[in-house]
Each structure stands twice: as C-alpha cells, then as structure tokens.
SENUTOR-827346 format. One record per residue (C-alpha): chain; y, x, z. Coordinates in pm, 1 decimal, always signed. Layout:
N
   kedo          v          u          w
      A          Y          X          Z
...
//
This chain:
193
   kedo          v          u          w
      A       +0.0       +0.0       +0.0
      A     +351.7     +135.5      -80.4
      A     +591.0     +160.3     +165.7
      A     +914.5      +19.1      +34.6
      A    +1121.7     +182.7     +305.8
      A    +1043.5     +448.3     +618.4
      A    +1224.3     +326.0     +949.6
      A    +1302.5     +585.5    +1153.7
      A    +1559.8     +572.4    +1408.1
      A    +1938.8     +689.2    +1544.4
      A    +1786.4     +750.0    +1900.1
      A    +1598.9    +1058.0    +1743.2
      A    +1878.5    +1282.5    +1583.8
      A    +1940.5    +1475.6    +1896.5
      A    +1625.7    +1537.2    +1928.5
      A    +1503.1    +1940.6    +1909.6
      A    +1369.7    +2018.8    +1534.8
      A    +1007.1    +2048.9    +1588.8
      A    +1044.2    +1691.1    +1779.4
      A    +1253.2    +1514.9    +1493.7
      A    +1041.1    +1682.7    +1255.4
      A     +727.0    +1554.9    +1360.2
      A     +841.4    +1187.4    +1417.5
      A     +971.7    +1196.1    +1052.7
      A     +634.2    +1323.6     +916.5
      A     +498.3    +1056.7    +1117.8
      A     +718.3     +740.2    +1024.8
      A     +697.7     +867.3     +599.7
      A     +320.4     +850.4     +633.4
      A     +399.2     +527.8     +888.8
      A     +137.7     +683.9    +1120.3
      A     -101.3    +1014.8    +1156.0
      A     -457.3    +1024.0    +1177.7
      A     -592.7    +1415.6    +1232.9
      A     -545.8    +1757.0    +1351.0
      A     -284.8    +1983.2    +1377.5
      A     -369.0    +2179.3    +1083.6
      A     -313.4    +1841.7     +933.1
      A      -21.9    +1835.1    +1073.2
      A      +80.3    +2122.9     +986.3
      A       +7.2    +2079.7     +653.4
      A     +189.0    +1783.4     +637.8
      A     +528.0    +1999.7     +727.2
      A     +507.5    +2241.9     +519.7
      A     +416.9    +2499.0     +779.7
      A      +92.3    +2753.3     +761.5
      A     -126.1    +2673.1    +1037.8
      A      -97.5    +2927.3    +1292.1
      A     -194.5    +2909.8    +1602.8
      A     +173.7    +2950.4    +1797.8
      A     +296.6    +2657.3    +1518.9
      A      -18.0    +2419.3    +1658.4
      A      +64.9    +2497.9    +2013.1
      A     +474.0    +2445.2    +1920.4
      A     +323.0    +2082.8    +1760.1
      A     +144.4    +1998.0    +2039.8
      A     +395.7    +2044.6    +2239.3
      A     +618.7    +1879.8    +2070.6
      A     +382.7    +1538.1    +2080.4
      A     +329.6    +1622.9    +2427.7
      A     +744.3    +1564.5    +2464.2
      A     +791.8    +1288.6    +2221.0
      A     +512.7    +1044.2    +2366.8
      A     +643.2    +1138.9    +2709.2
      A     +992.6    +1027.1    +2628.9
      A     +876.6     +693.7    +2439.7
      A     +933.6     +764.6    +2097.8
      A     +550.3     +752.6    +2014.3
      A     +241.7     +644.3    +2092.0
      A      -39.1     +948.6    +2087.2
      A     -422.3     +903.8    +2126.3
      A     -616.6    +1236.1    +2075.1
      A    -1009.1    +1320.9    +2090.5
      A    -1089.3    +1671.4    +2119.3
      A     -912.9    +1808.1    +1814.4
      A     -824.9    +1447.9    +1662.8
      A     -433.0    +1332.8    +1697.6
      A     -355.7     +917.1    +1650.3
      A       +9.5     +896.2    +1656.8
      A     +193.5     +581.2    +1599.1
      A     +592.9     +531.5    +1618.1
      A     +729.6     +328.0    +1915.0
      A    +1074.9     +195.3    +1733.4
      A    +1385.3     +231.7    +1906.5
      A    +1667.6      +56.8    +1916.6
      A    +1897.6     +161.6    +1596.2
      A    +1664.2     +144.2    +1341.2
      A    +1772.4     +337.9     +989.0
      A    +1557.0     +244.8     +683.3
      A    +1550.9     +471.1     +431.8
      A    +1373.9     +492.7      +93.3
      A    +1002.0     +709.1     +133.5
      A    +1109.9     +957.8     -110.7
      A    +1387.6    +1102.4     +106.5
      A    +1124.0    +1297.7     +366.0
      A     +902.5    +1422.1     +123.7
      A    +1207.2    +1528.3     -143.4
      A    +1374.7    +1721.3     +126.9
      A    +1091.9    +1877.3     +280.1
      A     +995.7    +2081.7      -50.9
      A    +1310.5    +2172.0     -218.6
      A    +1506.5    +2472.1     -237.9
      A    +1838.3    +2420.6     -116.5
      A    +2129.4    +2565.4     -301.4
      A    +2281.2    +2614.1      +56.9
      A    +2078.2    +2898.7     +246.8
      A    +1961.0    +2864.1     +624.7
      A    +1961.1    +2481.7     +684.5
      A    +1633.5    +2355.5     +730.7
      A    +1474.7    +1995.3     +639.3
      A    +1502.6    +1851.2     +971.2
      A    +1884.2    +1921.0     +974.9
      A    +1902.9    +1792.9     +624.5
      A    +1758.7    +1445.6     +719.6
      A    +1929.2    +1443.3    +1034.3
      A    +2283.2    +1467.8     +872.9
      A    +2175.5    +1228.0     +603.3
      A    +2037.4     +956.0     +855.1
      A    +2349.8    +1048.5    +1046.1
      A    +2593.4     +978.8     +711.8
      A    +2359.0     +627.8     +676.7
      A    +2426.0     +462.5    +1043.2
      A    +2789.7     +603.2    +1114.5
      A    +3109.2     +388.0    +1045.8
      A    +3250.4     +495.9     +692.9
      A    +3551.1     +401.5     +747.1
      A    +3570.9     +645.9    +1021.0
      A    +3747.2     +986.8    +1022.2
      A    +3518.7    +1220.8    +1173.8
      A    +3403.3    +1607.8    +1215.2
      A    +3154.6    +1857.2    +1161.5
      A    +3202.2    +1931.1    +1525.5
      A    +3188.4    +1551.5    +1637.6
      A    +2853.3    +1521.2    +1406.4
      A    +2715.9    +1880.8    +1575.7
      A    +2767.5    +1653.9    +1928.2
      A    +2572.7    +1331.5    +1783.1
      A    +2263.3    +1573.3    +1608.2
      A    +2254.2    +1738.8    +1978.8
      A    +2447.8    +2065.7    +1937.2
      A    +2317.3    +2211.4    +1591.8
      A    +2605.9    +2425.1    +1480.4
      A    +2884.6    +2293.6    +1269.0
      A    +2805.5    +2588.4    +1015.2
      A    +2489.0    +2449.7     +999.1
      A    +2600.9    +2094.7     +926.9
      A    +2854.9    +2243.0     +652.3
      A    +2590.1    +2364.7     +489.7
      A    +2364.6    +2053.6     +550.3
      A    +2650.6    +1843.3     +407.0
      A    +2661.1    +2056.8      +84.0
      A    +2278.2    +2035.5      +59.6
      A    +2300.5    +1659.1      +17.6
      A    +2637.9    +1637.5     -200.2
      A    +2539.4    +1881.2     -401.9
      A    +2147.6    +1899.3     -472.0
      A    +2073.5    +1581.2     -446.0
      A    +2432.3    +1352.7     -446.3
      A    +2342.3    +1100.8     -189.9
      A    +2654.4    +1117.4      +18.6
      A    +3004.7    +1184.7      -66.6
      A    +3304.5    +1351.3      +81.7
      A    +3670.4    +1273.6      +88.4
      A    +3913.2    +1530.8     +330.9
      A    +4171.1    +1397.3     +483.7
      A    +4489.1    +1691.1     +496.7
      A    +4814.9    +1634.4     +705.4
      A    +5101.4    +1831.7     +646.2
      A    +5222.7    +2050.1     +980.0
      A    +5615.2    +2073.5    +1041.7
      A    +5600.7    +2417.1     +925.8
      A    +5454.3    +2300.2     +581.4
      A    +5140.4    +2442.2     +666.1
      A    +4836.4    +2183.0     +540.8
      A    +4561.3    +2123.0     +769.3
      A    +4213.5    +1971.1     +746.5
      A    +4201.5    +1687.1    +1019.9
      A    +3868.0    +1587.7     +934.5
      A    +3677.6    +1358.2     +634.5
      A    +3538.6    +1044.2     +556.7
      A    +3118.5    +1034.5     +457.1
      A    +2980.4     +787.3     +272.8
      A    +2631.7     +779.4     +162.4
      A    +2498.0     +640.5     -201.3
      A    +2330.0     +323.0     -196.8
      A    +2050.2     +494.2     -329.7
      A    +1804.7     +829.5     -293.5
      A    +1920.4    +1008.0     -565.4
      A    +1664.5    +1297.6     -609.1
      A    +1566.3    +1369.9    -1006.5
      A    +1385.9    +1709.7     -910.7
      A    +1651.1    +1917.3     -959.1
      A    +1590.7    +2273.1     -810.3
//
C-alpha cells in the first residue's frame, strides 16, 4: 500500500540527530520490523558496532520519552510511532530524497535538512524570523548549519523560498533584520545531483 503522506511531528525537531533520525526512518517506512543492521541500513549508515549501540540507544531514549512504541526479541526491533501533538504531513519522497543526495552545501547532514524543512512547513509565513531563532526551535544546531541547511533546500531541491527583509541604519548602513520562509506546496525533487 502507498503511503500518500508520512506524518511526523513538530515535538521531534529538537530532538538530538540520531533520535530525529531514527523516528523519521521509522514514520517513511510507517513502522520497523528488524535489527539494527536493518536499521542501519535503512539510514544510510555501515553497520558498525559503535553505530548499533548509538541506535539502540537512541530507541532506548525515544520510547522512554513517548515518541515511540518499541518491542524487541533478542536481536528483533518492533517500533511503531506514538503521534504527538503537531502533526506535519509531508509527501514520502522527502525522507528518502534527502537521505541519498549530495548536497551542493557541504557539512549539513539529512537530519538537519528535514528538520529545517519540517520546520519551514509548520512555522507562520508571514512571520519574520532568524537563523538564530530557528537554531533555538531545532534545539541548538548552529545557525551556520541552518544557513547551509536553508541553501540545501532552495537550491537542490527548491522546496522553500527566501525573501530578506533589509532596514536602512541612520548612518546609511543596510542591515539584514531577518527573512520570511515559505515552503512549495509541493516536494520538488527531479534527481538533480
């Protein structure tokens, strides 16, 4: 059965990476049955044994604080999303598109990627705003980093766009005060690289 959209959820996006990472894995295959080679697989990662122990821990943290449910059997994981309150539906190509491209912008990861886009998606767009007031929503990821997360989806794959607001100083000086993001109605992706 297709999925039509994934649902995952504002209450994640401060989460650490290897947290939000694994609850986005999770809600684009709306569930995950296996192991944590599996699961390692299904990030992208090569399954070593520090990543498995990082992945298990980060289960461990996410079922703890309610954002999953977790069965396991010896080596066998059943994880199932518990949704949260803000819910933001997004189309199942997003995950998967981001997760295996190369970004134009170097060091930004997926996870930030997606968080900035879901971020874009369920913030007012009417509202001036920040890289340093989104680094405080996405809990504390530097505002480089969300510059460069920002170009990654303008840029590569056009799904949000960017208008600066400048105000003149007294001294004629023109400053940057902040900007305005507004996503695309649509995922945009054509497999550029």
């Amino acid at each position: 059965m297709k999925v039509e959209k994934v649902s995952c959820y504002k209450e994640w996006l401060p989460l650490e990476k290897s947290e939000f990472g694994v609850l986005a894995i999770i809600a684009e295959q709306n569930g995950f049955e296996g192991n944590l080679t599996d699961l390692c697989r299904s990030l992208s990662l090569a399954p070593q044994t520090q990543t498995r122990h990082r992945l298990k821990k980060a289960i461990e943290e996410i079922t703890k604080n309610g954002f999953c449910e977790c069965l396991n059997s010896e080596q066998k994981y059943c994880i199932k999303i518990i949704p949260q309150e803000t819910e933001i539906r997004i189309d199942p190509r997003a995950i998967d598109d981001l997760k295996n491209h190369r970004y134009s912008a170097a060091n930004v990861s997926w996870e930030v990627v997606l968080k900035v886009y879901l971020w874009s998606i369920q913030h007012r767009w009417d509202e001036l705003t920040t890289n340093y007031q989104i680094s405080v929503d996405l809990g504390g990821i530097s505002e480089k980093v969300i510059g460069r997360a920002k170009k990654v989806l303008i840029e590569d794959f056009e799904v949000i766009d960017r208008n600066i607001e400048r105000k003149r100083r007294a001294d004629g000086e023109i400053r940057t005060i902040g900007h305005y993001i507004t996503p695309n109605a649509w995922w945009n992706y054509k497999g550029k690289k």
